[in-house]
C-alpha positions as CSV (number, residue, x, y, z in Angstrom):
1,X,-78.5,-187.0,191.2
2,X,-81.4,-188.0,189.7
3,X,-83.2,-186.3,186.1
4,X,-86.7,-189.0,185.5
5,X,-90.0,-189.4,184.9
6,X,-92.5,-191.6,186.7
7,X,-96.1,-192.7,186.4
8,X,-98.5,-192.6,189.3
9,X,-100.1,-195.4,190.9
10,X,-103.4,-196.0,188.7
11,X,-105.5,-194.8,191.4
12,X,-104.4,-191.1,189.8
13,X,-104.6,-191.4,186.6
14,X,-107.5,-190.1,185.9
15,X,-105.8,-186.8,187.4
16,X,-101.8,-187.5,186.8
17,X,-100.2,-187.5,183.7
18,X,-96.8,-188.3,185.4
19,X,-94.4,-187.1,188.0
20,X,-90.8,-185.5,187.0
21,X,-88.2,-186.0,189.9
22,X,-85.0,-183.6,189.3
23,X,-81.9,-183.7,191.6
24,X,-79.0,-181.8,191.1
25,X,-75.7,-181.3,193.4
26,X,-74.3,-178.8,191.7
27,X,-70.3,-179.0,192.4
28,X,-67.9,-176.0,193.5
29,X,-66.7,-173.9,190.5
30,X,-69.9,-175.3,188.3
31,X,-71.9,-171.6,187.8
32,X,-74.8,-173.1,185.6
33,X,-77.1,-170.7,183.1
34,X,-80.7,-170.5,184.3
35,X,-82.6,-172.7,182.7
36,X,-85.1,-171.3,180.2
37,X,-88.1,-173.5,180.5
38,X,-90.8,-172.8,177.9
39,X,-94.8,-173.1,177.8
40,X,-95.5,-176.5,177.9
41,X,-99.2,-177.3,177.8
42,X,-99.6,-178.0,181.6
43,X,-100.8,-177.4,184.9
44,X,-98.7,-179.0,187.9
45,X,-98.3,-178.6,191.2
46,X,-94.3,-179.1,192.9
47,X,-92.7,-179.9,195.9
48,X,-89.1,-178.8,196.9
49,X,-87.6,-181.1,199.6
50,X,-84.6,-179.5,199.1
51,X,-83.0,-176.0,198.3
52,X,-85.0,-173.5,196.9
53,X,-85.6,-171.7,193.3
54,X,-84.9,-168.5,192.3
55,X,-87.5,-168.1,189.2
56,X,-87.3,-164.7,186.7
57,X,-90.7,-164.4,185.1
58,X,-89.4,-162.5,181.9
59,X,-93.0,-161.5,180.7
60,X,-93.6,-159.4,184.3
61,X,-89.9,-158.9,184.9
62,X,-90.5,-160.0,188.0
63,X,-88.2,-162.5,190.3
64,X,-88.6,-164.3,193.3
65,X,-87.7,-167.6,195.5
66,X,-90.4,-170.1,195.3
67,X,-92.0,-171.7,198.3
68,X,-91.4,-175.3,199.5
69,X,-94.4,-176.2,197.2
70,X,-96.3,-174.3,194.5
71,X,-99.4,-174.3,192.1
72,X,-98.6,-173.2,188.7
73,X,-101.0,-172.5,186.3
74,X,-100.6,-172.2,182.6
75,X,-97.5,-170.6,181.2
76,X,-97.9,-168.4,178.1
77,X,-94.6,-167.1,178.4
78,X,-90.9,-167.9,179.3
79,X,-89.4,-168.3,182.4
80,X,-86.1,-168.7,183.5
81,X,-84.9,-170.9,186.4
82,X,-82.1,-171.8,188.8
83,X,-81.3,-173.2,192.0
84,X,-80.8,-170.8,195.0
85,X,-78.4,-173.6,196.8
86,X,-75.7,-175.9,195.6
87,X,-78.4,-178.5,196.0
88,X,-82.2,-178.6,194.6
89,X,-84.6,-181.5,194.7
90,X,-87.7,-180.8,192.4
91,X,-90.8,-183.2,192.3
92,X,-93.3,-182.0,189.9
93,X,-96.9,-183.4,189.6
94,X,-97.7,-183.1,185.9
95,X,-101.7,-183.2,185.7
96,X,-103.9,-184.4,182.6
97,X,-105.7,-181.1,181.4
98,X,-108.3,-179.3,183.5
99,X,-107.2,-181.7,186.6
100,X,-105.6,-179.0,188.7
101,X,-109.0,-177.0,188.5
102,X,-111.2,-180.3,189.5
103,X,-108.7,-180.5,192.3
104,X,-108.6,-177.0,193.8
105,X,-111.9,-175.5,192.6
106,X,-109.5,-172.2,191.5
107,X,-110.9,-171.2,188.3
108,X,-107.2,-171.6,185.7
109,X,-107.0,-168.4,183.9
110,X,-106.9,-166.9,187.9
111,X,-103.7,-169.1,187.7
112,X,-102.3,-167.7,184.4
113,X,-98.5,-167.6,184.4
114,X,-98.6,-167.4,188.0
115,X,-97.3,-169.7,190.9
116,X,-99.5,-169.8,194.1
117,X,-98.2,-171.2,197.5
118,X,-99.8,-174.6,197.9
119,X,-100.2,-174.0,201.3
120,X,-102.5,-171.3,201.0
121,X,-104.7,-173.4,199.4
122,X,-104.5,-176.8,201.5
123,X,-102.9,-175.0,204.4
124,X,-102.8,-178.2,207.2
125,X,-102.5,-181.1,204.3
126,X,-99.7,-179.0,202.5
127,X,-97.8,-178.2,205.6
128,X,-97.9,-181.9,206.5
129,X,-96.6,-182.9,203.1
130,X,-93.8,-180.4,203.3
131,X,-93.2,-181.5,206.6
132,X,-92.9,-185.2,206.1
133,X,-91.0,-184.7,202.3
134,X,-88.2,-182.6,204.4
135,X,-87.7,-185.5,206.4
136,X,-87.1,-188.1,203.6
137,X,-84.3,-189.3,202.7
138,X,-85.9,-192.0,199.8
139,X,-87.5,-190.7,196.1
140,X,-89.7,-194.1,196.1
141,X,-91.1,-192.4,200.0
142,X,-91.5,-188.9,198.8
143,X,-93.6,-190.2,196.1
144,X,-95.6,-192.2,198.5
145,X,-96.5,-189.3,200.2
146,X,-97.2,-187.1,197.2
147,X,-99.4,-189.9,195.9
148,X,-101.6,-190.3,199.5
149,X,-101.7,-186.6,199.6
150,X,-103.3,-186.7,196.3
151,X,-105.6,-189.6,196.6
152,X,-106.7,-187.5,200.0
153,X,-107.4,-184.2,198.1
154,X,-109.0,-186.3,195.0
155,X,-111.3,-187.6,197.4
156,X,-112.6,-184.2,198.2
157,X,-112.8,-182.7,195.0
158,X,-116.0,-180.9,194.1
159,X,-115.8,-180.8,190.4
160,X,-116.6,-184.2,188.7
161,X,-115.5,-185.6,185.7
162,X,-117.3,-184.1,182.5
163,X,-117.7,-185.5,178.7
164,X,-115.8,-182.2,177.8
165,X,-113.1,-182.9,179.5
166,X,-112.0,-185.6,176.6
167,X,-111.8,-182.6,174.2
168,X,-109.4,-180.9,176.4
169,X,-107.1,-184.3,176.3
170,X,-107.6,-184.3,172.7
171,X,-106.3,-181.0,171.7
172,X,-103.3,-181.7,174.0
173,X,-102.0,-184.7,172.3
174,X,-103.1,-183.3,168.8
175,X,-101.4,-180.6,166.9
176,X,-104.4,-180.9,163.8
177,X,-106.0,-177.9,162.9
178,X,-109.7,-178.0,164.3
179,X,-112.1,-174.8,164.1
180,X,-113.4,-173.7,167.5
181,X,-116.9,-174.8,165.8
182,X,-115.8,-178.6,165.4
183,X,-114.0,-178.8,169.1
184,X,-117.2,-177.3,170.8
185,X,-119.6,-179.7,169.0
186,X,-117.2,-182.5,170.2
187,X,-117.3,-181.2,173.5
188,X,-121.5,-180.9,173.4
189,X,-121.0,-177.1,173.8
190,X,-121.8,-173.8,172.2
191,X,-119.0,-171.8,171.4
192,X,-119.0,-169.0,174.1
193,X,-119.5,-172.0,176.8
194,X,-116.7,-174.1,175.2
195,X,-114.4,-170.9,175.7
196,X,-115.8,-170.2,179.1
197,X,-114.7,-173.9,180.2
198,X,-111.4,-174.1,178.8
199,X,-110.5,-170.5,180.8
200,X,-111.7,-172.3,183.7
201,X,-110.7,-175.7,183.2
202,X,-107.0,-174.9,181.3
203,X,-106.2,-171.3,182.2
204,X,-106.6,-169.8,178.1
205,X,-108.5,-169.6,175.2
206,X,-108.8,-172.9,172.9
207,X,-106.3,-171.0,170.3
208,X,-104.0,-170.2,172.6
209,X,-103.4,-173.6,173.9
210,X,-103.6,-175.1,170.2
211,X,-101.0,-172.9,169.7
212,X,-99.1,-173.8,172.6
213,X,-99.4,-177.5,171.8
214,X,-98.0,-177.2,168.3
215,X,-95.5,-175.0,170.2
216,X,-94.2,-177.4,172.1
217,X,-94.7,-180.1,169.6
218,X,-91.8,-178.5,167.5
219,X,-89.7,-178.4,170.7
220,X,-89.8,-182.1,171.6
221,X,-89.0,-183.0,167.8
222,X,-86.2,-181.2,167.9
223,X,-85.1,-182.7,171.3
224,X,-85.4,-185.8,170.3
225,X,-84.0,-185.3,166.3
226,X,-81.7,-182.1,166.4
227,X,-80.3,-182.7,163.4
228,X,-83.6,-182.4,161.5
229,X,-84.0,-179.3,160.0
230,X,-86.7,-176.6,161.1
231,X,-88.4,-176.5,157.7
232,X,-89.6,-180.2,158.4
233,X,-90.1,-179.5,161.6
234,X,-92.8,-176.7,161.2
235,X,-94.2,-178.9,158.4
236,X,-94.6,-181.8,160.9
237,X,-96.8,-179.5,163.6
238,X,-98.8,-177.9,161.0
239,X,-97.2,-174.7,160.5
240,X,-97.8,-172.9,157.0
241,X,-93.8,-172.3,156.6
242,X,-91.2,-171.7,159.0
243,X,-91.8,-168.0,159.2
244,X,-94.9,-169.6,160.9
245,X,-92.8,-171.3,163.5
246,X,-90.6,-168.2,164.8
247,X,-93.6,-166.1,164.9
248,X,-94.4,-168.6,167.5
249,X,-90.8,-168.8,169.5
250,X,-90.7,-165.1,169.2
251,X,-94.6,-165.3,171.1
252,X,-93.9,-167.9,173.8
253,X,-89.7,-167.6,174.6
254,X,-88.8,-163.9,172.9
255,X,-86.3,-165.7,170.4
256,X,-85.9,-167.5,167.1
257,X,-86.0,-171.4,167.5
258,X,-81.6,-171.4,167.4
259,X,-81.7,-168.4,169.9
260,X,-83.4,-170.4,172.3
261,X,-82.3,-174.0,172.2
262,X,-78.5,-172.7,172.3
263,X,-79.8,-170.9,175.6
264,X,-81.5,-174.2,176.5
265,X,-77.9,-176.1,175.5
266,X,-76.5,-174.4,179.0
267,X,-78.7,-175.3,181.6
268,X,-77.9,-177.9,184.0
269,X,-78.9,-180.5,183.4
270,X,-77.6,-180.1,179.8
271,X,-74.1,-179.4,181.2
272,X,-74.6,-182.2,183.4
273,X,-75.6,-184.8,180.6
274,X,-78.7,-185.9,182.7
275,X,-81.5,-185.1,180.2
276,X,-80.2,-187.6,177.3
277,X,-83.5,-189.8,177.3
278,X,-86.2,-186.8,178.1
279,X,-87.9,-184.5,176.4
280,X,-88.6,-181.7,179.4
């Protein structure tokens, strides 16, 4: 079993924020929760070599198995997963904001809380990919082959590289409060186009993914310091007061921050102890 995170080969960079690799035999007599997996401000494409995963999206109340490999736009809401078999092998390309959208051409907020079949999008180079990742019996060769399907569908992209897209990796790594008026100037913008562009280039409006940022923000403190109380913690992403906070975690996972990480404290890879030094 395997529960890490890798960096691409620099050639991807400019597109890749990392790769997460989770692989879980799940032993006879171990019935694991679902995990609930909350917005994280991301788009990403994954691969399943092996198994299959049965995904409840609690916003639509809709479930379904995913396909071998998937597009997923920007999550606004909770979902909750598990593994279909006794064995699952995830890799998930993690792209740098407003990447996914240079790479397929698909307009983000088409993508919103959705998962798309990456096939129907790159029908021969998916299938291949599938094909070969089935095959594979090595992590280090998967990612190979994740990383020259890449480079080959980089190569082709139609939508280049843009000043504006530094705002968008700004507000990503920063949880300070910043008007709409100051993040359009930065991004050499008016207002309505600045909103238009992050629709298109992250799936949602610029307050909704500040607020998803400082969402998540508060998650990965507490991740990494659970003993620090949530007081501090909504001080430390800018929240007015912890009221503040839960308005937030009743928003995004439809519970109070205790509600939800004790749901979080079941999932596999918590019962498993394989997620001691990361924060997804």
């Amino acid at each position: 079993m395997i529960f890490r995170d890798l960096n691409p080969d620099s050639r991807l960079n400019e597109f890749v924020r990392h790769f997460r690799i989770r692989h879980f035999i799940i032993e006879d007599g171990l019935i694991p929760n679902p995990k609930p997996f909350s917005p994280h401000p991301e788009q990403c494409i994954t691969f399943y070599p092996r198994g299959a995963e049965i995904t409840h999206y609690v916003k639509d109340n809709e479930t379904k198995i995913r396909s071998k490999a998937i597009i997923s736009g920007q999550y606004t809401s909770i979902i909750n997963r598990s593994s279909a078999y006794k064995e699952i092998l995830i890799i998930i390309i993690v792209f740098n904001p407003g990447c996914l959208f240079r790479l397929t051409g698909i307009p983000s907020f088409l993508l919103q809380d959705k998962d798309i079949d990456l096939e129907d999008v790159f029908p021969k180079e998916a299938k291949l990919v599938n094909k070969l990742l089935s095959s594979s019996n090595s992590y280090e060769e998967m990612i190979m082959i994740i990383e020259d399907f890449l480079w080959q569908m980089i190569n082709k992209t139609k939508v280049e590289f843009s000043k504006f897209d530094k705002i968008f990796n700004f507000m990503t790594t920063n949880t300070d409060k910043r008007s709409l008026d100051w993040l359009a100037s930065e991004a050499c913008l008016s207002n309505r186009q600045f909103e238009r562009k992050s629709n298109d280039y992250i799936g949602v409006a610029p307050n909704i993914y500040s607020r998803i940022v400082r969402f998540h923000k508060s998650f990965l403190i507490h991740q990494k310091n659970p003993k620090m109380d949530w007081l501090s913690i909504a001080a430390a992403c800018g929240y007015y007061d912890y009221q503040h906070l839960v308005k937030d975690y009743k928003d995004f996972v439809c519970a109070t921050p205790k509600e939800f990480f004790l749901q979080n404290s079941k999932s596999l890879e918590k019962v498993l102890g394989l997620d001691k030094d990361l924060n997804h």
